[in-house]
TIGUVEX-446008 format. One line per field, with one value per residue (C-alpha): x, y, z; residue number from 1. Coordinates in pm, whole numbers, plus 50000, padded with zeros to 5 digits. Each point is the difference from the previous one (the first is absolute). Layout:
<pts>
px = X / ... $
py = Y / ... $
pz = Z / ... $
palum = NUM / ... $
</pts>
This chain:
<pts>
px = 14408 / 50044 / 50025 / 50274 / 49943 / 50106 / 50218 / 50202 / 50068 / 50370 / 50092 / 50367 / 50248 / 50034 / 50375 / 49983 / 49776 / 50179 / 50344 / 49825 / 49895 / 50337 / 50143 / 49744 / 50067 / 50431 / 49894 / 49752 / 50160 / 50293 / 49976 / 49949 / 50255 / 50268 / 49888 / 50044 / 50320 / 50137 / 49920 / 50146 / 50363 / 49942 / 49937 / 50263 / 50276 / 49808 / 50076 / 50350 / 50048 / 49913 / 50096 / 50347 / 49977 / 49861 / 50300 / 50294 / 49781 / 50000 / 50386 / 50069 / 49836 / 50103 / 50420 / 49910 / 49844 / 50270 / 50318 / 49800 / 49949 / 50400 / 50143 / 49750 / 50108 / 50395 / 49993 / 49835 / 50214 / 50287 / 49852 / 49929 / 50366 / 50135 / 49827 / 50112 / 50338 / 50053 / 49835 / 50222 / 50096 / 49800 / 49954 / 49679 / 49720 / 49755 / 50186 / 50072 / 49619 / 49933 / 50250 / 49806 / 49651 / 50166 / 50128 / 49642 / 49821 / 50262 / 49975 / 49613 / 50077 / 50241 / 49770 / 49615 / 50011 / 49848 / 50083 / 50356 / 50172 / 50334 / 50154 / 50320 / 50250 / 50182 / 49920 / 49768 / 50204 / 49862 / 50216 / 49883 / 49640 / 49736 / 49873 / 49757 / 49688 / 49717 / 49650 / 49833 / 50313 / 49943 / 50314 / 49861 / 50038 / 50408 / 50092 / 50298 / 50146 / 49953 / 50205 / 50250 / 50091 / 49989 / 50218 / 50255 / 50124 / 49976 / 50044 / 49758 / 49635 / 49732 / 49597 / 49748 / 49659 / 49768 / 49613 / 49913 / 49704 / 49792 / 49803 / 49636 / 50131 / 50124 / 50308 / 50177 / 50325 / 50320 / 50383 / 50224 / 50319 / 50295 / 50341 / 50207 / 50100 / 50305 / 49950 / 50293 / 50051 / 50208 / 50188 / 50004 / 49703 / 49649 / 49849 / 49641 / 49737 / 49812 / 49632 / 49819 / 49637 / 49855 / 49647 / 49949 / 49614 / 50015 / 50163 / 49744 / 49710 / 50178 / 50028 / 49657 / 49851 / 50240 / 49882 / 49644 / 50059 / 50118 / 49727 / 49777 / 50207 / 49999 / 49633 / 49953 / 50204 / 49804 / 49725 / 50108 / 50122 / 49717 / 49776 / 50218 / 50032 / 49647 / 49946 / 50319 / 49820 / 49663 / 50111 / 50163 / 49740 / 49715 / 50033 / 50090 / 49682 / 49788 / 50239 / 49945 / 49584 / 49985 / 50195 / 49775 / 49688 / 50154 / 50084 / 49591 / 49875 / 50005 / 50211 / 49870 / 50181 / 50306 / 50286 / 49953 / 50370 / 50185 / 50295 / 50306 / 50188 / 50079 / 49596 / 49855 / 50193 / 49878 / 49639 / 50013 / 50186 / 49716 / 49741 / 50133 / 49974 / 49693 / 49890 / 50161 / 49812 / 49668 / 50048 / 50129 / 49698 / 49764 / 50088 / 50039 / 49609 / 49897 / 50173 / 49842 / 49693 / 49975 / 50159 / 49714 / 49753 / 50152 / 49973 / 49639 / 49853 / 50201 / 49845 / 49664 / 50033 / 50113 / 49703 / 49713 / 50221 / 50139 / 49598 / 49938 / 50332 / 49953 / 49633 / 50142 / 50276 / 49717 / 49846 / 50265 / 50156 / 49605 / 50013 / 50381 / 49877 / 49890 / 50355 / 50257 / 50272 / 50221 / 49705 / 49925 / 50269 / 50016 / 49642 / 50129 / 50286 / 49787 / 49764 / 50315 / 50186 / 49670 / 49902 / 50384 / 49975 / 49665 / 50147 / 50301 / 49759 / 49857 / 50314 / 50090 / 49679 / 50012 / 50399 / 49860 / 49755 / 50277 / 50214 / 49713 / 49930 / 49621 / 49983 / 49725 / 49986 / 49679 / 49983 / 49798 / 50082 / 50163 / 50184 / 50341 / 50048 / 49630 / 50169 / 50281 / 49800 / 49775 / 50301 / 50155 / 49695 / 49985 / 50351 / 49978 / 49978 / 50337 / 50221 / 49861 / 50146 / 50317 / 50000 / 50043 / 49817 / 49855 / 49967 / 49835 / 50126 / 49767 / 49988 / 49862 / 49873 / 49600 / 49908 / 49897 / 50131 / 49946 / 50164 / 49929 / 49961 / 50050 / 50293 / 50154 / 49837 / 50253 / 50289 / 49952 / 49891 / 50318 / 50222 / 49849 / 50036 / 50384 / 50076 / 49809 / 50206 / 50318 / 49969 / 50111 / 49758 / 50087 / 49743 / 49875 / 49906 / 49749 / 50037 / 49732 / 50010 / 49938 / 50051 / 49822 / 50123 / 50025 / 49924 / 50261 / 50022 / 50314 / 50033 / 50342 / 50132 / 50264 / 50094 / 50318 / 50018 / 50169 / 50314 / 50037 / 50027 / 49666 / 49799 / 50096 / 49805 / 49725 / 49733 / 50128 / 49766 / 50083 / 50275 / 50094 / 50247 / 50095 / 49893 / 50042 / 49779 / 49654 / 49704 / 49733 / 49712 / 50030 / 50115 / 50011 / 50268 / 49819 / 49828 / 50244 / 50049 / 49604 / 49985 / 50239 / 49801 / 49698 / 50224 / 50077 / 49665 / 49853 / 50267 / 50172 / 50367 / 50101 / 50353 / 50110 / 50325 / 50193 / 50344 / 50109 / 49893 / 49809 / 49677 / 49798 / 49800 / 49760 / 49842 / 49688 / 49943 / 49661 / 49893 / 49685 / 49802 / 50193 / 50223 / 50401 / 50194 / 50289 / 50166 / 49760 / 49848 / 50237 / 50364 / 50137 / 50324 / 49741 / 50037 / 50176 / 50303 / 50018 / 50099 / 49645 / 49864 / 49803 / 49749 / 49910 / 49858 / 49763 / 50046 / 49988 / 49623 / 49768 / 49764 / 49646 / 49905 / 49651 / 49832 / 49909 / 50194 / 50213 / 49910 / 50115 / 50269 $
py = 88648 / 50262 / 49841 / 50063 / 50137 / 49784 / 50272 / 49999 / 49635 / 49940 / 49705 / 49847 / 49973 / 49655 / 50003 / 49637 / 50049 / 50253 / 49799 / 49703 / 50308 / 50103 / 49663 / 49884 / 50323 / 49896 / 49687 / 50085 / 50343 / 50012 / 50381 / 50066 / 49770 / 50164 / 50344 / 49874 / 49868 / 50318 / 50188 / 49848 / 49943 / 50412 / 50068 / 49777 / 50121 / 50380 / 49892 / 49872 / 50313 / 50271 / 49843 / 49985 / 50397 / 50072 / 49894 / 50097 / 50359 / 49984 / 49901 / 50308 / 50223 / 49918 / 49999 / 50342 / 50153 / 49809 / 50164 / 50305 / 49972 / 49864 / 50312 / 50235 / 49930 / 49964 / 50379 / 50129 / 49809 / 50143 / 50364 / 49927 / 49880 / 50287 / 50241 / 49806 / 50012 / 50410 / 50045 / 50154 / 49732 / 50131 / 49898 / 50182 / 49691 / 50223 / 50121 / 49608 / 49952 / 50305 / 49840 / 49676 / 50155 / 50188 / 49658 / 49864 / 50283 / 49984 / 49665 / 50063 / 50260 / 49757 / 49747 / 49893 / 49799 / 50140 / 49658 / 50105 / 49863 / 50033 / 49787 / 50079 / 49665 / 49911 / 50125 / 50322 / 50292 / 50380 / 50187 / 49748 / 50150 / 49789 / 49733 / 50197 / 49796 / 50177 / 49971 / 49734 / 49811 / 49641 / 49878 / 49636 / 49999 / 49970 / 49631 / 49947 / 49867 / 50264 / 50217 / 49741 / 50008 / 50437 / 49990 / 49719 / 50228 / 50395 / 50051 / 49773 / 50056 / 49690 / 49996 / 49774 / 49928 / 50077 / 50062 / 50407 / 50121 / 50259 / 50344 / 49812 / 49708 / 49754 / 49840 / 50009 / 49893 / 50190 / 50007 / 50078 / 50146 / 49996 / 50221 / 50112 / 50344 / 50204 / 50266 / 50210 / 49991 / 50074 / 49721 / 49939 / 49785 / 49893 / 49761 / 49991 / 49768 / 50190 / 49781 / 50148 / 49833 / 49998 / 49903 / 49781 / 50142 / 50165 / 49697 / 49732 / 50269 / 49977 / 49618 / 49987 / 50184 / 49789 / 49700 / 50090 / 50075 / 49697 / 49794 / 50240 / 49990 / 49594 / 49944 / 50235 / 49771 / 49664 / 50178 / 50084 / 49687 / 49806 / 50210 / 49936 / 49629 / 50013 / 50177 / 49797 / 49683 / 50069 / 50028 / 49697 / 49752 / 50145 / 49837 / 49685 / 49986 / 50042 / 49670 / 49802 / 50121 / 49920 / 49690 / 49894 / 50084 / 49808 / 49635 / 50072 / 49940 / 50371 / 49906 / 50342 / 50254 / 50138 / 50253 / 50347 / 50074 / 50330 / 50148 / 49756 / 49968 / 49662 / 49977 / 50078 / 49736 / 49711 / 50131 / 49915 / 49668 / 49939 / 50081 / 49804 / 49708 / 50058 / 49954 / 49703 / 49873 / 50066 / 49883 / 49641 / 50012 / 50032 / 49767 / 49753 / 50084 / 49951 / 49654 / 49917 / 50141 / 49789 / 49688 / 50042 / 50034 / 49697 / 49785 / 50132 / 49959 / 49641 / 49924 / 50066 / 49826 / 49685 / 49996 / 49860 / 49741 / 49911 / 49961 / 49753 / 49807 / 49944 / 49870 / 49766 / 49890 / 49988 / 49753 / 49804 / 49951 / 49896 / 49729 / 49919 / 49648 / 49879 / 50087 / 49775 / 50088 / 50183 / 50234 / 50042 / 50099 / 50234 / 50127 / 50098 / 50183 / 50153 / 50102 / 50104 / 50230 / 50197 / 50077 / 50159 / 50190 / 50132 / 50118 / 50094 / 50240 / 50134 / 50100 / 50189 / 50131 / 50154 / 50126 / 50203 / 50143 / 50125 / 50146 / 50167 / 50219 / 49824 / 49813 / 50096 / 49853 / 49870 / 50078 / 49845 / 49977 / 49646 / 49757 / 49934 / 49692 / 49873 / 50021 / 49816 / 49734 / 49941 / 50002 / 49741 / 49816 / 49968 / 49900 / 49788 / 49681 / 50122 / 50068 / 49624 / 49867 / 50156 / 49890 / 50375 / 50083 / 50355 / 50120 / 50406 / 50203 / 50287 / 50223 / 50278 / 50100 / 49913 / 50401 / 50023 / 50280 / 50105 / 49796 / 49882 / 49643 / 49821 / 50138 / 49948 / 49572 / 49982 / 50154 / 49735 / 49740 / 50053 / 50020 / 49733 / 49783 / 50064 / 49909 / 49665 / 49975 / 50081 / 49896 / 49619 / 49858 / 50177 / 50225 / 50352 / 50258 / 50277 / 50318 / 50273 / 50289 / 50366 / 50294 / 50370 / 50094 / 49637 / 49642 / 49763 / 49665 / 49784 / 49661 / 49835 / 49609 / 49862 / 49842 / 50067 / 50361 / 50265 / 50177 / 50370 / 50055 / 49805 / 50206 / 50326 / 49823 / 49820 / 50221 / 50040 / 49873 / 49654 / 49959 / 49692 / 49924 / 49682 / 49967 / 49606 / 49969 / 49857 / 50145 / 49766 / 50252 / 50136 / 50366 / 50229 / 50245 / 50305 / 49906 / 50211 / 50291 / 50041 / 49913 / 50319 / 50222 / 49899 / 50069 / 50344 / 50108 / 49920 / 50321 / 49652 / 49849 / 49584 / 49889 / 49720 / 49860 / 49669 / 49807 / 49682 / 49688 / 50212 / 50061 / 50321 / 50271 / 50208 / 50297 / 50176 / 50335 / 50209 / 50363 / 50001 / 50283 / 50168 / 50076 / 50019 / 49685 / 50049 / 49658 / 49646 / 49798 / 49710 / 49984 / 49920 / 49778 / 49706 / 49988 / 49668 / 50136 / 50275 / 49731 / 49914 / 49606 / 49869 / 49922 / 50367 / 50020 / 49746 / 49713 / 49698 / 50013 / 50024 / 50339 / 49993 / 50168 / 50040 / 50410 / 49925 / 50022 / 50325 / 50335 / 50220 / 50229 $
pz = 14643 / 49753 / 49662 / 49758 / 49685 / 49731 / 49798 / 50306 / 50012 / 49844 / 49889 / 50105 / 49688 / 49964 / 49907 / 49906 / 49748 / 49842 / 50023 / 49807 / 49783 / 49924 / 49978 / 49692 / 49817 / 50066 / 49812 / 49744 / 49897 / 49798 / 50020 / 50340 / 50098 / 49776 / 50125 / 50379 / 49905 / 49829 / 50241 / 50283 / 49840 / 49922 / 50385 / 50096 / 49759 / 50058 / 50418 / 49944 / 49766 / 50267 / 50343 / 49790 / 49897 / 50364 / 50169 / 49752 / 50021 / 50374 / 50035 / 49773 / 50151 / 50332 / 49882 / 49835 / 50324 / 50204 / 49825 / 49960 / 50407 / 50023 / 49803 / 50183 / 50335 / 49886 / 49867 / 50323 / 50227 / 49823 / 50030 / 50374 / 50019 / 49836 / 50201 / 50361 / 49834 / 49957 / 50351 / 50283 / 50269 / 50315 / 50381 / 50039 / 49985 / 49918 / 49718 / 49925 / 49996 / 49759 / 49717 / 50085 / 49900 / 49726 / 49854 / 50046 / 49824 / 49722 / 49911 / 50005 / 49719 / 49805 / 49986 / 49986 / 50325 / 50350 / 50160 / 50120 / 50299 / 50181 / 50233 / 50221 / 49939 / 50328 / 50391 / 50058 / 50048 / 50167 / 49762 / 49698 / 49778 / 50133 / 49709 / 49755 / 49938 / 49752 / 50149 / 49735 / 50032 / 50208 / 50077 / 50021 / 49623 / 50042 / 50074 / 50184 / 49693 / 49814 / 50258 / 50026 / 49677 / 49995 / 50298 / 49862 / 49711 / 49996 / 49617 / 49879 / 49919 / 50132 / 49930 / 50119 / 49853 / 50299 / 50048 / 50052 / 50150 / 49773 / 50120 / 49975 / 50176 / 49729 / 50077 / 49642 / 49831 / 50067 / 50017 / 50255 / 49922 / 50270 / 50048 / 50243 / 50009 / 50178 / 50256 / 50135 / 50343 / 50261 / 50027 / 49701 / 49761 / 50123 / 49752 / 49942 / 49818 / 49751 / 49924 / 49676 / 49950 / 49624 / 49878 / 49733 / 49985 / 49651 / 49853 / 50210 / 49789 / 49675 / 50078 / 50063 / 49659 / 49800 / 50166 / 49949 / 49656 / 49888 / 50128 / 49839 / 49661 / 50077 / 50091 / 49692 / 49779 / 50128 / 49896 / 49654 / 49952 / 50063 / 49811 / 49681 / 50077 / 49992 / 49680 / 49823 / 50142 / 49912 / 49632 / 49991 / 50212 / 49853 / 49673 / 50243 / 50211 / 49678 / 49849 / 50355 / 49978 / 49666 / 49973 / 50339 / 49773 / 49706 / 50233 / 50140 / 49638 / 49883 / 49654 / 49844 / 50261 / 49837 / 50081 / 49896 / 49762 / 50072 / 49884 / 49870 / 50349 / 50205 / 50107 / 49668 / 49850 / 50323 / 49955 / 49664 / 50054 / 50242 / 49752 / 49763 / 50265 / 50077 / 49646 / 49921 / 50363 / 49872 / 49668 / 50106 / 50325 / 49719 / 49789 / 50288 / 50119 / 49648 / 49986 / 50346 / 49944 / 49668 / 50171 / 50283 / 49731 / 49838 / 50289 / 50101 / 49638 / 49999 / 50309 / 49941 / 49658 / 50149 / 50209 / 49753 / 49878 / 50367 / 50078 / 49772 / 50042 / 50357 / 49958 / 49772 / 50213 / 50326 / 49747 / 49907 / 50364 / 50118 / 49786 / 49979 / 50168 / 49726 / 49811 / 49922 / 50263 / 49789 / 49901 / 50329 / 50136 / 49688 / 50119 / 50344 / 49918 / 49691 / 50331 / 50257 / 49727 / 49860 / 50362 / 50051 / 49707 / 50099 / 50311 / 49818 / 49784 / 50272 / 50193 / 49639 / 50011 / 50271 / 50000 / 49705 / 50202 / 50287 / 49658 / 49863 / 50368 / 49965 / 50324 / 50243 / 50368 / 50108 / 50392 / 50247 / 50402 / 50033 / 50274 / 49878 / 50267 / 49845 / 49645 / 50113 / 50156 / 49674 / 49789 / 50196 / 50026 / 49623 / 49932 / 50284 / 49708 / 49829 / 50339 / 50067 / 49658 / 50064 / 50389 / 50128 / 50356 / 49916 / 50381 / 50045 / 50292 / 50012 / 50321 / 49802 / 49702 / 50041 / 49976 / 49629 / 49801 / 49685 / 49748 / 49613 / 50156 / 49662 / 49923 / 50366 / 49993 / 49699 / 50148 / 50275 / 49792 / 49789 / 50320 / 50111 / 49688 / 49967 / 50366 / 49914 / 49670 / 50148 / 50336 / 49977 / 50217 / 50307 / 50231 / 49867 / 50226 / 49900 / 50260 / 50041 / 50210 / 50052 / 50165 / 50009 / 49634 / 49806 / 49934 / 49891 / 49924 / 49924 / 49828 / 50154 / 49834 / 50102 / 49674 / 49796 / 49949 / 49819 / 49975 / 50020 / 49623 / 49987 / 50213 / 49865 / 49662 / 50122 / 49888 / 49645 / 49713 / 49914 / 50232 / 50213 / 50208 / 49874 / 49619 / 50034 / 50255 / 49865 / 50106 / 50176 / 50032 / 49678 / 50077 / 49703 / 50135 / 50064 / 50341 / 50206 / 49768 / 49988 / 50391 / 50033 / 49797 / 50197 / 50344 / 49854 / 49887 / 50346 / 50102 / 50127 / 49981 / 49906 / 50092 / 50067 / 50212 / 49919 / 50001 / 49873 / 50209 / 50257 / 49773 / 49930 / 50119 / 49792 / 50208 / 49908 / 50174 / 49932 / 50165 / 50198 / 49912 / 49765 / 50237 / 49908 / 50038 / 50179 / 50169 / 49992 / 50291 / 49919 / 49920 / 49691 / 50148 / 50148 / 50380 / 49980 / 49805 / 50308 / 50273 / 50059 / 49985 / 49725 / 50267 / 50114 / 49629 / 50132 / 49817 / 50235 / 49990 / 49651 / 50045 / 49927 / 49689 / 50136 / 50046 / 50365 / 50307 / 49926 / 50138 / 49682 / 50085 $
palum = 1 / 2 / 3 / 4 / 5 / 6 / 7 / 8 / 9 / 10 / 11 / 12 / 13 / 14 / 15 / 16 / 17 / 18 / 19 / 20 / 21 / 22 / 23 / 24 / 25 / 26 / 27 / 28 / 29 / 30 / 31 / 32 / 33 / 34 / 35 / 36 / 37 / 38 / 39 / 40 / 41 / 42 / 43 / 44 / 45 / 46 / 47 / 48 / 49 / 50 / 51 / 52 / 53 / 54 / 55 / 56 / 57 / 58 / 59 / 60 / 61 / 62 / 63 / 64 / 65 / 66 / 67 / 68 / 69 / 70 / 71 / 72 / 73 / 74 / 75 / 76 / 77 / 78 / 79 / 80 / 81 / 82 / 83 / 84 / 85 / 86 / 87 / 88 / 89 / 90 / 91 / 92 / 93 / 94 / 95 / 96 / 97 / 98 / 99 / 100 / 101 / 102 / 103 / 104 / 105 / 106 / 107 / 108 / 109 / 110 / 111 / 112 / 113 / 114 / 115 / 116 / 117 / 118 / 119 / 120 / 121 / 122 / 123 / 124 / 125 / 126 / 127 / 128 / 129 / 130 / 131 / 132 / 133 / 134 / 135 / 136 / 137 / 138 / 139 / 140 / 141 / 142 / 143 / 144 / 145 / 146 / 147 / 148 / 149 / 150 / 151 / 152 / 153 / 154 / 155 / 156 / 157 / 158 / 159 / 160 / 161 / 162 / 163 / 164 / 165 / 166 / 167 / 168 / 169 / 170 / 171 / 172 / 173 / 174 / 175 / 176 / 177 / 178 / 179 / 180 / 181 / 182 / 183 / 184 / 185 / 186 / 187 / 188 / 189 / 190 / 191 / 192 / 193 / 194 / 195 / 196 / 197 / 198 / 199 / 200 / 201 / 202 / 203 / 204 / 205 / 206 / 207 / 208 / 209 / 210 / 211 / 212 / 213 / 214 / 215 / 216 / 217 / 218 / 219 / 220 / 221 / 222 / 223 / 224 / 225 / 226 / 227 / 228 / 229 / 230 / 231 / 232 / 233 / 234 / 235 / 236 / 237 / 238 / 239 / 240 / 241 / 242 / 243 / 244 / 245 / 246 / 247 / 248 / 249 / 250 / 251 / 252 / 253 / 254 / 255 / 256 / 257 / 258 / 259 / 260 / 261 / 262 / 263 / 264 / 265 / 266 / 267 / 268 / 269 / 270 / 271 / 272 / 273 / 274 / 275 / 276 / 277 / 278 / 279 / 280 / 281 / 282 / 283 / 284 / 285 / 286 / 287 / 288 / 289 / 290 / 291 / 292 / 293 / 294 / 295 / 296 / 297 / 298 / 299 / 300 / 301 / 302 / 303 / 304 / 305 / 306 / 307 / 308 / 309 / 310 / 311 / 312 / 313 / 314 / 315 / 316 / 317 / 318 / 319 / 320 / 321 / 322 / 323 / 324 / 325 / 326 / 327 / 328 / 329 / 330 / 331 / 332 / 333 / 334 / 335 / 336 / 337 / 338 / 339 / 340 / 341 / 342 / 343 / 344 / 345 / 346 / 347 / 348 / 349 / 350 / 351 / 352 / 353 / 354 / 355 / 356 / 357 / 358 / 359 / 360 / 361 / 362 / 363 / 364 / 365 / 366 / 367 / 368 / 369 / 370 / 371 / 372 / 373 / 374 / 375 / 376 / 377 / 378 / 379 / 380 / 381 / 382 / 383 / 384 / 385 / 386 / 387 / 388 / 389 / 390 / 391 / 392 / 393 / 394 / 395 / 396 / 397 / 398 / 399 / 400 / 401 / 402 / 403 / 404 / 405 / 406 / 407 / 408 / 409 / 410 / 411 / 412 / 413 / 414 / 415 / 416 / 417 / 418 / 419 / 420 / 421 / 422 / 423 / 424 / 425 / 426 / 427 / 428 / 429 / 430 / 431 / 432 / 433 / 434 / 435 / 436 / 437 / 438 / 439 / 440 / 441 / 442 / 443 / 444 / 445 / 446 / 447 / 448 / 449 / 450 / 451 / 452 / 453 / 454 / 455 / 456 / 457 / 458 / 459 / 460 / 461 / 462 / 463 / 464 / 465 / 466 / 467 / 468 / 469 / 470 / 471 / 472 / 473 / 474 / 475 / 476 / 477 / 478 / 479 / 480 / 481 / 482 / 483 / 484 / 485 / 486 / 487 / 488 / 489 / 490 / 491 / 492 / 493 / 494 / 495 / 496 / 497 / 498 / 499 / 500 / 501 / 502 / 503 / 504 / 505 / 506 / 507 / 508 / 509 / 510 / 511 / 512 / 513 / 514 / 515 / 516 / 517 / 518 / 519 / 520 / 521 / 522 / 523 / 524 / 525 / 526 / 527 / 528 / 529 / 530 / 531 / 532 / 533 / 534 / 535 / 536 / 537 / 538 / 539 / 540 / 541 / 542 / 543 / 544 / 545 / 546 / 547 / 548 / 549 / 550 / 551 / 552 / 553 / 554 / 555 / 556 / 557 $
</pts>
């Protein structure tokens, strides 16, 4: 087989490509959509315009040619008539048939026909001029209407629009024009049918080159048209692209692009409105970063301040709640909440701590390959004490999620430790279930209570700093607030997402969803509506039987 070269090879147009084509420019392009516009209510008025002129030209011309044709025939007819009417009444036939061919070339003469025909009216006669018929002549072209109506009424003149065929072979438009004319005889009158045929051929050509010209002149005008729709266009959404790019530039963080200012018109004066915006923008950004960036400092320099004294407070407390047996018990019970409230604010300064380090941009990740359904498992493992106090069954359901990926796995034991912590909290008592699972791109993992919940308004809050859902509510773990803000920046810094799903009286759901290998995250492993609130049975979760927390047993997935 011979092979093909590969210059030879031609791709098929891929017409759907370029319709998509076409239909994102219609969107995105004010201009090109305007032009398109423009110039298809041009073409269609342009259309309207000249199939309009086209037919009011072609019914002129063809009245003009007709009563041109009409008064033609009528003046030759009358000539022939005249001529038949000073002959001498004769009963030689042959001298009967002479006048008849004299008539015929005559009206040849008076007119610019050479389709002539005559036609005897009534029974053949010898004595009579036999009918006259002109060689080109076909005398299928005569309807019987037509000679009806030429036979009903001697002194009028009747015409019929009828199809003529041409010397090359064209059959083209004519008239045919009908009289009867008078020929002496002996006995008196013989009446005959006189058939001129006219071609409309010179006025179908001047048809034709008018036609032709106006779809020139029309295709011309589109043309035009368009062109100076584009020029008008491009001088008015020119300044409005460079408004749209710059504006675009300005929302990215750009704040020092500006508008260039020309002239005094209608767009001078919005560039320099927009300038003037964009000014007042930058001014009020900057002062805001300063004020954050001294409030971060604040915070961080507070922090760090705190931590010296904090040291030696807590050592003090340690020592005072060791030996708070040998306290009156007032002063013990002073000692142990002394003990409970410096360990929450050490926590507390830690979860400041490190919200000033996610302001200041200084947070690194610490990767290492890790199991998320092992994490899960030694995080429940240690709170296993607490979800006993509160009398919550913490039950895992992990059919995947044993492939370690890369993860900061610090960070990602406090997102589940928090999780964890406020299902406990807010659970009342009733079972927890811990999902983890994963597919080709992801891991996720999903705390679900089943405690009181939250209404919508709640969970479009729940990771704001300091924010609870019910302010009256009094903590029992000693949260500081921050846990689920911080949990979300740790989410997002893995490339990750944290939501969450919950209504009143049903309980919670807080999802965390991390990319495996870098890869981009588009849906999770698990759903974010718990299976149980799609129809399903608490029981497929797989909480009728406690799960071993131990490594063994699983083949990872």
């Amino acid at each position: 087989m011979r092979a093909v070269p590969v210059s030879r090879i031609r791709r098929p147009i891929d017409w759907r490509d370029i319709r998509d084509r076409l239909a994102t420019l219609w969107r995105r392009s004010l201009r090109f959509r305007t032009i398109v516009i423009t110039v298809a209510l041009t073409a269609a008025t342009i259309l309207v315009t000249c199939v309009a002129m086209a037919l009011v030209i072609q019914n002129e011309l063809f009245t003009a040619r007709k009563d041109q044709v009409l008064l033609e025939a009528q003046r030759a007819t009358a000539a022939a008539q005249a001529t038949l009417d000073a002959a001498v009444d004769s009963t030689d036939p042959a001298a009967a048939q002479t006048l008849m061919n004299g008539i015929a070339t005559r009206l040849s003469q008076q007119s610019s026909s050479d389709l002539i025909a005559l036609y005897r009216i009534g029974p053949p006669s010898p004595l009579a001029p036999q009918p006259f018929i002109s060689p080109a002549f076909d005398s299928s072209i005569v309807t019987q209407a037509l000679r009806t109506q030429v036979q009903s009424n001697p002194d009028l003149q009747w015409w019929q629009s009828v199809a003529l065929p041409s010397d090359d072979g064209r059959i083209v438009p004519g008239i045919l024009v009908g009289h009867q004319l008078r020929f002496p005889a002996e006995d008196g009158v013989d009446y005959y049918e006189l058939y001129m045929g006219y071609d409309l051929a010179s006025a179908s050509q001047t048809l034709a080159f008018v036609q032709v010209l106006l779809w020139v002149v029309g295709l011309v005008l589109v043309v035009l048209i368009g062109a100076i729709a584009w020029v008008v266009l491009r001088s008015v959404t020119t300044p409005i692209a460079d408004a749209a790019e710059t504006s675009a530039k300005l929302a990215a963080g750009d704040l020092g692009v500006r508008l260039p200012v020309r002239g005094e018109d209608e767009l001078a004066t919005l560039n320099r409105s927009f300038n003037a915006m964009a000014d007042s923008i930058e001014s009020q950004i900057k002062e805001l970063a300063d004020l954050s960036l001294v409030q971060q400092r604040f915070v961080s320099d507070v922090s760090h301040e705190l931590r010296t004294p904090l040291t030696t407070i807590r050592l003090a407390a340690d020592m005072i709640n060791d030996q708070r047996g040998e306290f009156e018990p007032a002063t013990a019970r002073a000692a142990e909440l002394l003990h409970a409230q410096v360990q929450r604010f050490e926590v507390l300064l830690g979860d400041l701590l490190e919200i000033s380090r996610y302001d200041a941009g200084s947070v690194q990740l610490e990767l290492e390959p890790t199991s998320m359904a092992h994490l899960a498992e030694d995080v429940i493992a240690s709170m296993e004490q607490l979800a006993q106090q509160h009398g919550s069954d913490v039950r895992l359901v992990a059919p995947g999620g044993y492939t370690p990926i890369d993860m900061d796995a610090r960070r990602v034991r406090r997102v589940v430790r928090n999780l964890l912590g406020n299902a406990i909290e807010h659970g009342e008592g009733r079972p927890i279930v811990v999902s983890v699972d994963s597919d080709r791109d992801a891991v996720a993992l999903s705390v679900r209570d089943f405690g009181l919940g939250m209404r919508a308004e709640d969970v479009e809050r729940v990771f704001d700093r300091f924010w609870r859902a019910d302010p009256s509510r009094v903590r029992t773990i000693g949260g500081t607030g921050l846990g689920l803000s911080i949990a979300l920046g740790d989410a997002r810094l893995h490339g990750g997402t944290l939501s969450v799903w919950s209504e009143l009286g049903r309980g919670s759901n807080f999802l965390l969803t991390l990319p495996r290998d870098g890869r981009p995250l588009g849906g999770s492993p698990l759903p974010l509506v718990p299976e149980d609130e799609q129809g399903g049975a608490l029981e497929a979760l797989g909480l009728t039987q406690p799960i071993s927390l131990g490594r063994t047993g699983r083949t990872p997935s």
